[in-house]
C-alpha positions in Angstrom: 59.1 137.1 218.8 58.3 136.6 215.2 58.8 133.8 212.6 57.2 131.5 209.7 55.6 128.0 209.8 55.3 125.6 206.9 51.0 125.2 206.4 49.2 123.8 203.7 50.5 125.0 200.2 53.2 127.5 201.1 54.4 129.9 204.7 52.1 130.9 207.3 53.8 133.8 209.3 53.1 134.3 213.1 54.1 136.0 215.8 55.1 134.1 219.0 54.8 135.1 223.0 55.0 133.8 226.3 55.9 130.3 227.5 53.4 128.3 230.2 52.3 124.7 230.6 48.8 124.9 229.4 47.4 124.9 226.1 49.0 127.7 223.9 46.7 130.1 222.5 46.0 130.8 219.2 44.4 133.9 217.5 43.2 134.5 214.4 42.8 137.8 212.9 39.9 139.6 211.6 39.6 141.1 207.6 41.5 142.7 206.4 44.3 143.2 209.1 46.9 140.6 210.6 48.3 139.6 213.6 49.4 142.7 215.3 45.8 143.7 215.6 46.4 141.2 218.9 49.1 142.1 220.3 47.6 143.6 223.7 45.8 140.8 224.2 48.8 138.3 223.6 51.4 140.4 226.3 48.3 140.1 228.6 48.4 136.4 228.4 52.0 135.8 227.7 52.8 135.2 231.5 50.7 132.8 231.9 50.4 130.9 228.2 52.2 130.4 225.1 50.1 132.6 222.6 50.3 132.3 218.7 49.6 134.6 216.3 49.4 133.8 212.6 49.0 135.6 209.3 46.6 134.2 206.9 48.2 133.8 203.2 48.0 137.0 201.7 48.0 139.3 205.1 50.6 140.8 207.2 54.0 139.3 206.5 52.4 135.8 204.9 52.9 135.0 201.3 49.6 135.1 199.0 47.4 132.0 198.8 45.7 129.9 195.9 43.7 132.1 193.5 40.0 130.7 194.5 40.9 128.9 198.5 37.6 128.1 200.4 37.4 128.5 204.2 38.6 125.2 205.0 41.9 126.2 203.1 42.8 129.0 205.8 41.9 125.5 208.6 44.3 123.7 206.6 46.8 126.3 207.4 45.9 126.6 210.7 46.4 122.9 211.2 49.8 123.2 209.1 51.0 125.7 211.7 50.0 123.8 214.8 52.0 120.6 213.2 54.9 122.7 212.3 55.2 124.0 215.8 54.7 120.8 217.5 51.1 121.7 219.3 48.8 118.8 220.0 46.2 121.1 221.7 45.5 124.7 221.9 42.8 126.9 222.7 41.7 128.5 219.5 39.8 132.1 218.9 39.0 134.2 216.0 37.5 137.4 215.6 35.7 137.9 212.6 36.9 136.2 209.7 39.2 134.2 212.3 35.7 133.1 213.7 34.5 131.4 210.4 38.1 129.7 210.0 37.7 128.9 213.8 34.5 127.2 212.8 36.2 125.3 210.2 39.1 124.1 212.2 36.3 123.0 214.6 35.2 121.1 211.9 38.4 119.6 210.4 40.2 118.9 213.7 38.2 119.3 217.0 40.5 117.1 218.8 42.7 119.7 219.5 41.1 122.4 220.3 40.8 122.4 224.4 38.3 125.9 224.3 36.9 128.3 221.9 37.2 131.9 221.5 34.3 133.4 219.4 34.5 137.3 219.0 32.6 139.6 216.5 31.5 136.8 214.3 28.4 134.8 213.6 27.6 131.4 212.3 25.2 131.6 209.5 26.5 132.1 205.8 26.1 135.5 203.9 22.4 136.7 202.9 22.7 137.3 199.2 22.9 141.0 199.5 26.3 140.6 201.5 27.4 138.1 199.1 26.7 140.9 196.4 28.7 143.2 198.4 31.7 141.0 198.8 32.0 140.6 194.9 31.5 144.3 194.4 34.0 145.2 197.0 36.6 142.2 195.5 36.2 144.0 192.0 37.1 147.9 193.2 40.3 146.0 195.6 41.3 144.5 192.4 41.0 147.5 190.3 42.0 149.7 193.1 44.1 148.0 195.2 44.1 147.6 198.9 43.4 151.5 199.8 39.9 151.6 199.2 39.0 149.4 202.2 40.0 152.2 204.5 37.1 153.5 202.5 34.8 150.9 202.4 35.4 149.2 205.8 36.3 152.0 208.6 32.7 153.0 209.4 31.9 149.3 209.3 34.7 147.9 211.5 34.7 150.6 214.3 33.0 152.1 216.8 31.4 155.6 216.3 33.2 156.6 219.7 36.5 154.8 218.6 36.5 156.7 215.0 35.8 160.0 217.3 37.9 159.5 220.0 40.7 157.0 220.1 43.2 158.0 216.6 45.5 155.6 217.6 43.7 152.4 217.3 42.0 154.2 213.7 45.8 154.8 212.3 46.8 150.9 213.1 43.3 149.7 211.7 44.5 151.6 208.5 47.9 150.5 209.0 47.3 147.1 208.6 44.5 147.1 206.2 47.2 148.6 204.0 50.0 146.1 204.6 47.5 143.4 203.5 48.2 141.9 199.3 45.7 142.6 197.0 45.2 139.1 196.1 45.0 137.9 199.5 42.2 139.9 199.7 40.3 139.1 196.5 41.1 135.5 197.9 39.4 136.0 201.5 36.8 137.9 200.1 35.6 134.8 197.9 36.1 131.9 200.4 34.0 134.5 202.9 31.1 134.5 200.7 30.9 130.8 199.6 31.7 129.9 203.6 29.3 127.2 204.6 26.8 127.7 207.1 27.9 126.7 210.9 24.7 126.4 212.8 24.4 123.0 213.3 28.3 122.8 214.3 27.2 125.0 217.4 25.5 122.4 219.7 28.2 119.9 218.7 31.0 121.8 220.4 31.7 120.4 223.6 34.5 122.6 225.1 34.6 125.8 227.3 33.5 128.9 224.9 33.3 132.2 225.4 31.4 134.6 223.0 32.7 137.8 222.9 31.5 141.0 220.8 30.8 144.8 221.0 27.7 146.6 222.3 27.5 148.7 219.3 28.7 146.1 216.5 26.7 146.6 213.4 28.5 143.6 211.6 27.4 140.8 214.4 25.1 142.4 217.1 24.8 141.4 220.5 21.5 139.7 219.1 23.2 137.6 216.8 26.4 137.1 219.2 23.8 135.7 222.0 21.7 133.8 219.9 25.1 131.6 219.0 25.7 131.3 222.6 22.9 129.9 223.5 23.0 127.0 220.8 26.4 127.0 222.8 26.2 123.9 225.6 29.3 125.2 227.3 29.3 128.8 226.7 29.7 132.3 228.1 28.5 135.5 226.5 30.1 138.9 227.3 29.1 142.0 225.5 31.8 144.9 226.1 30.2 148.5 226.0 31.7 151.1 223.7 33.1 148.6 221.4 32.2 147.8 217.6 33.2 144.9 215.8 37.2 145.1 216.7 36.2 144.8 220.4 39.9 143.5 221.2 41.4 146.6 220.0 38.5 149.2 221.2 38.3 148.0 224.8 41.2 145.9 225.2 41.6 146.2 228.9 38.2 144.7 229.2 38.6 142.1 226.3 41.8 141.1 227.9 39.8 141.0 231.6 37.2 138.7 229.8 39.8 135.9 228.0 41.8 135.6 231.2 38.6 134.6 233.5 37.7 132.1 230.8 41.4 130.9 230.7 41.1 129.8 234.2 39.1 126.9 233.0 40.7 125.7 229.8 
């Protein structure tokens, strides 16, 4: 089930499954795909939970967003959503990108979040050669449009194995890099880079977490994935083998294993 919800300054779009009577689950997508990049992982909760899955402005089916947003803009939206659908609580996880807006919702409105998904992310803020490479990479999507991420991000985003082996899960990565707008991008790519640094948020949270990542993710290592669990009070670290930074869609039959053992405590 699909549809829209009012957030912040315009639609958020998101995808909907499952009913249940604890907290719904929300999901936020990595860069630069959308929501489907979830959807194993939301049929293998939907008998059990509600499960969300939204679009940030600019990605998937969601309108574009404000030429210069910041990372708390994509919370806003977030927070817009949960409103909109009438959610006091939910358990909130990101992947990626979805783990630095995660952060920022954390910040903005920790209240209602019941538990914390963290997967292929990290807390600290870009080193300046990254933040080089985000402005370089914003300036060939805007002269180029959204096709040269396939070039620029495949290698990065998957596996060795999974770019080898598994031509699915390569075709819907390059599916849904191309259904992203080429603003939207341009716009992620800047609140990415100026995204404020979340270490000392980490041994404020007080909820059930689990941090979850790929064995052979070049993007945020197992090093850097453990080192934010352990500045984690309540957390769990999992590191799933043959995975690279889309662990959800590389392994999803263990992903999926992982986020309903952690359910059974939120």
């Amino acid at each position: 089930m699909t549809g829209h919800g009012a957030a912040a300054n315009g639609l958020m779009a998101y995808r909907k499954y499952g009913e249940g009577s604890g907290d719904a689950v929300v999901l936020l997508h990595a860069f630069p795909l959308n929501s489907r990049m979830w959807r194993s992982q939301a049929e293998a909760l939907a008998g059990d939970r509600r499960v969300i899955t939204p679009d940030y402005p600019g990605f998937g089916r969601s309108p574009g967003s404000p030429a210069q947003p910041d990372v708390g803009y994509y919370a806003k939206c977030v927070r817009g959503l949960l409103d909109r659908l009438g959610l006091k609580k939910v358990v909130l996880g990101g992947i990626s990108m979805g783990g630095y807006v995660a952060f920022e919702c954390m910040r903005q409105f920790p209240g209602r979040v019941s538990g914390l998904i963290l997967a292929n992310t990290r807390p600290d803020p870009d080193s300046e050669e990254a933040r080089e490479s985000r402005k370089a990479m914003a300036r060939r999507v805007a002269e180029e449009g959204v096709e040269v991420l396939i070039e620029l991000q495949m290698q990065r985003l998957l596996a060795k194995s999974t770019l080898q082996n598994d031509a699915a899960t390569v075709e819907l990565v390059r599916d849904m890099i191309l259904e992203s707008n080429p603003n939207g991008v341009v716009a992620a790519l800047s609140a990415m880079r100026e995204r404020p640094d979340s270490t000392p948020l980490l041994p404020k949270i007080s909820i059930p977490v689990i941090v979850i990542g790929g064995a052979e993710d070049e993007i945020s290592s197992p090093e850097v994935m453990g080192a934010m669990a352990e500045k984690i009070p309540d957390s769990r670290h999992v590191v799933l083998e043959g995975a690279g930074h889309l662990s959800n869609l590389e392994t999803p039959t263990e992903f999926d294993a992982a986020l309903k053992d952690f359910l059974k405590e939120v």
